[in-house]
C-alpha positions in Angstrom: 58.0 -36.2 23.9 57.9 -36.1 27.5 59.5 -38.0 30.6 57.7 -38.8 33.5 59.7 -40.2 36.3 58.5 -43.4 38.0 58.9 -43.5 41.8 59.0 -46.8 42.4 61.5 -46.5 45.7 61.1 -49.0 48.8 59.5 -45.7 51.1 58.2 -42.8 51.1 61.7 -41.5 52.5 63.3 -42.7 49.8 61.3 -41.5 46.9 61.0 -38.2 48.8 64.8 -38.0 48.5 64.8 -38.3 44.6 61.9 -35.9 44.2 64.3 -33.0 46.0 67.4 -34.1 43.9 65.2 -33.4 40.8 63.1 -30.8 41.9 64.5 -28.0 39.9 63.3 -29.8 36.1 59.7 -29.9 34.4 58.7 -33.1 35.2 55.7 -35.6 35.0 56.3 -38.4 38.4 54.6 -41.6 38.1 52.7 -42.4 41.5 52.3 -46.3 41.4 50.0 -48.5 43.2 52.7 -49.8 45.9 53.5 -45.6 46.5 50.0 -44.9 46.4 48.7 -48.0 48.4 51.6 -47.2 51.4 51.6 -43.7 51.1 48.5 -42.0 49.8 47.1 -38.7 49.4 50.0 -37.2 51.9 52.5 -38.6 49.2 50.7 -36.3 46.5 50.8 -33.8 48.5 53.9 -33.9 49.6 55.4 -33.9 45.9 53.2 -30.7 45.1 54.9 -28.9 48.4 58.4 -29.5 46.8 57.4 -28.3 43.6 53.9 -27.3 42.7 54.5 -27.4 39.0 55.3 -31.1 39.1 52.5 -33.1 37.0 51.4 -36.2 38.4 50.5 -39.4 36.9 48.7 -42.1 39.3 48.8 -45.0 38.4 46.4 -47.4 39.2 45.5 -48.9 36.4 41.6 -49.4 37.2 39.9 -52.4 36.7 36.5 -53.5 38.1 32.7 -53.1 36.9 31.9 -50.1 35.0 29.9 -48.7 38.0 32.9 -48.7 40.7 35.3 -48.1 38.4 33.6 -44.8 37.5 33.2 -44.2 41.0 36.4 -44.5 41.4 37.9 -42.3 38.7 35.2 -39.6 40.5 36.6 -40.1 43.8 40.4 -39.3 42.1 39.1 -35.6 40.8 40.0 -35.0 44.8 43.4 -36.2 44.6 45.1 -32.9 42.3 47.0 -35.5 40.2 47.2 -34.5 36.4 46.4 -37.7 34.9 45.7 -41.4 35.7 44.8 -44.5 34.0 42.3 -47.4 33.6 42.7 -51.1 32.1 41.5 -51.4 28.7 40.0 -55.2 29.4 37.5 -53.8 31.5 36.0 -53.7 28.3 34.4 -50.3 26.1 31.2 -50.3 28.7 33.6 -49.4 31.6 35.9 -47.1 29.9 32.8 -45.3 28.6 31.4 -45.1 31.9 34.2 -43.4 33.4 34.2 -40.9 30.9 30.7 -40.1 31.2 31.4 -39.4 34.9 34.2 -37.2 34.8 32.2 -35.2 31.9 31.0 -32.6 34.2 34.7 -31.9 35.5 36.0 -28.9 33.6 39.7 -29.4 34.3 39.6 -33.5 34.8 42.9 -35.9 34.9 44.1 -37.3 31.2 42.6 -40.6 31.4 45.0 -43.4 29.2 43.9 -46.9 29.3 46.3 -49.6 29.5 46.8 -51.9 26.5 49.3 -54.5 27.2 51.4 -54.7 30.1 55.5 -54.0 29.1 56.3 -57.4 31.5 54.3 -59.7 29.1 56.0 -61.2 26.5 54.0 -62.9 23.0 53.8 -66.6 24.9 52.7 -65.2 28.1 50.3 -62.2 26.7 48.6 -65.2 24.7 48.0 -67.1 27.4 45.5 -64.9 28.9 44.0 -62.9 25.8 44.8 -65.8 23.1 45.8 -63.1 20.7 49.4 -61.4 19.7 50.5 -58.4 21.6 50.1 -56.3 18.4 46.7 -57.1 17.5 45.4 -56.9 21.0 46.8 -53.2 21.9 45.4 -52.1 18.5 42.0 -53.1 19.4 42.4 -52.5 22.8 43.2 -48.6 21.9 40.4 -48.3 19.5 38.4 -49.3 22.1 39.3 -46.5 24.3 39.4 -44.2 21.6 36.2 -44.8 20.5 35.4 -44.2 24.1 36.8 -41.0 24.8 39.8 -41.8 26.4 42.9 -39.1 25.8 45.3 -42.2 25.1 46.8 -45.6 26.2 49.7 -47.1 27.8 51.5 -49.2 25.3 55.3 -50.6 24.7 56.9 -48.2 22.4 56.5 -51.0 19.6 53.1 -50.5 19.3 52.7 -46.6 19.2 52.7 -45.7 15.5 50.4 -48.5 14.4 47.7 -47.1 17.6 47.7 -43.5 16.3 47.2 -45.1 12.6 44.2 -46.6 13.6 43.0 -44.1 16.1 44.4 -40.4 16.0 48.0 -38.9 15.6 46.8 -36.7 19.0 45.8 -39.8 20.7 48.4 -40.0 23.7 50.5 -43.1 23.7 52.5 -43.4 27.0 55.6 -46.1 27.5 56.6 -47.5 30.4 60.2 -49.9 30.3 62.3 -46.9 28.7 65.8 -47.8 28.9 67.4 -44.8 27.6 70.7 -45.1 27.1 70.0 -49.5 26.6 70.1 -50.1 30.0 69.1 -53.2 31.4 66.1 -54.7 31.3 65.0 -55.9 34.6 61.7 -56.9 34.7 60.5 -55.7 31.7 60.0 -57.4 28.1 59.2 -55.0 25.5 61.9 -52.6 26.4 63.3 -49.8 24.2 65.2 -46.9 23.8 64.6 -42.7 23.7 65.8 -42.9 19.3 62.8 -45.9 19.9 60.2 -44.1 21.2 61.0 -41.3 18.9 60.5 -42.9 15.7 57.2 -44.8 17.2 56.0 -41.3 17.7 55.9 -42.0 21.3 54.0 -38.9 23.5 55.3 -40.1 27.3 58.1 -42.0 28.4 58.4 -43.6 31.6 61.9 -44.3 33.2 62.3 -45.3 36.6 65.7 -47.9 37.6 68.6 -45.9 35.2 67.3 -42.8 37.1 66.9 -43.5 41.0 69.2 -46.5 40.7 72.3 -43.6 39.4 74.2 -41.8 42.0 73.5 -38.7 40.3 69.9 -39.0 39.6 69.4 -35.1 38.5 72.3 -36.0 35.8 70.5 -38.8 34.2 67.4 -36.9 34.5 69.3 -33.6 32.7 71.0 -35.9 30.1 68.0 -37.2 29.1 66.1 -34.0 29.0 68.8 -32.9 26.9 68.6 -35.8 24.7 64.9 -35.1 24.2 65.1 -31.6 23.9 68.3 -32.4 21.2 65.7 -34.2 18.7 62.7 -32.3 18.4 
């Protein structure tokens, strides 16, 4: 299991500052679409001039016609980030299509597709897709399996069953970590590092308990250590 470290600050500045205090570890950073949006390509670049082993994950979380959204997973091959992602309810056609275009890439970006989103909750979710969570983000990751995706972005609750149904290499990614049960926030389908562990979870994602500590670098260390602890 890996962490990738959401930088989710207010500015540039800011997330500039936790990127030095945790410079020193192997990490994955999570670019979002506020960071990206307000900062760019010079925010990328700036985290690979602090430490060019970092790996980054943009996320984006494409969703459009299967034509632009292809053009627009061409048009990130220019960016040097390490992986990014798509929505999964643009449907098999679009996933399929940006595949196909990144096929002549020899060292392209992972590409995970995003199931459900962690906020939703089983009223909400059904609302818009009139199905539960579960049976949704299996279908939903079969789809992009099936399509040549590397993996989705799921809650942590629904890794196991997706690499059932699809493959036990097949990267599931969780956002809403809480690792030591911290709380919530915004989030629904929350859970903890012995969580994602036993749901066979490949990434997790934790952003608040880390640049929300005094001591980001010890939170980041104690959970490495935790990780590293239960292999």
């Amino acid at each position: 299991m890996e962490l990738c470290v959401a930088l989710d600050l207010p500015t540039m500045k800011e997330n500039i500052e936790l990127i030095q205090k945790i410079q020193n570890f192997s990490l994955w950073l999570k670019v979002g679409l506020r960071s990206y949006i307000r900062d760019g390509k010079p925010f990328i670049d700036a985290i690979k001039a602090i430490n060019p082993n970092f790996k980054i994950f943009l996320d984006l979380k494409l969703y459009d016609i299967p034509n632009t959204m292809a053009d627009s997973a061409e048009s990130i091959m220019g960016l040097g980030v390490d992986m990014f992602n798509v929505h999964a309810s643009a449907g098999p056609k679009a996933m399929t299509a940006v595949m196909e275009r990144l096929k002549p890439y020899d060292n392209r970006p992972l590409v995970l597709a995003v199931t459900a989103l962690t906020s939703f909750n089983e009223e909400e979710f059904g609302r818009v897709y009139e199905k539960s969570i579960a049976y949704k983000a299996d279908q939903f990751a079969q789809d992009a399996h099936k399509a040549g995706l590397d993996g989705v972005v799921c809650s942590a609750y629904e890794s196991a069953s997706i690499k059932d149904l699809t493959a036990q290499h097949f990267i599931t990614l969780t956002p809403g970590i809480r690792p030591f049960g911290e709380d919530a926030g915004d989030q629904e389908r929350v859970a903890t590092i012995e969580t994602a562990r036993k749901e066979k979870v490949d990434f997790i994602v934790v952003g608040r308990p880390i640049y929300k500590d005094n001591n980001p670098a010890q939170v980041v260390e104690r959970i490495l250590l935790e990780l590293n602890q239960r292999l």
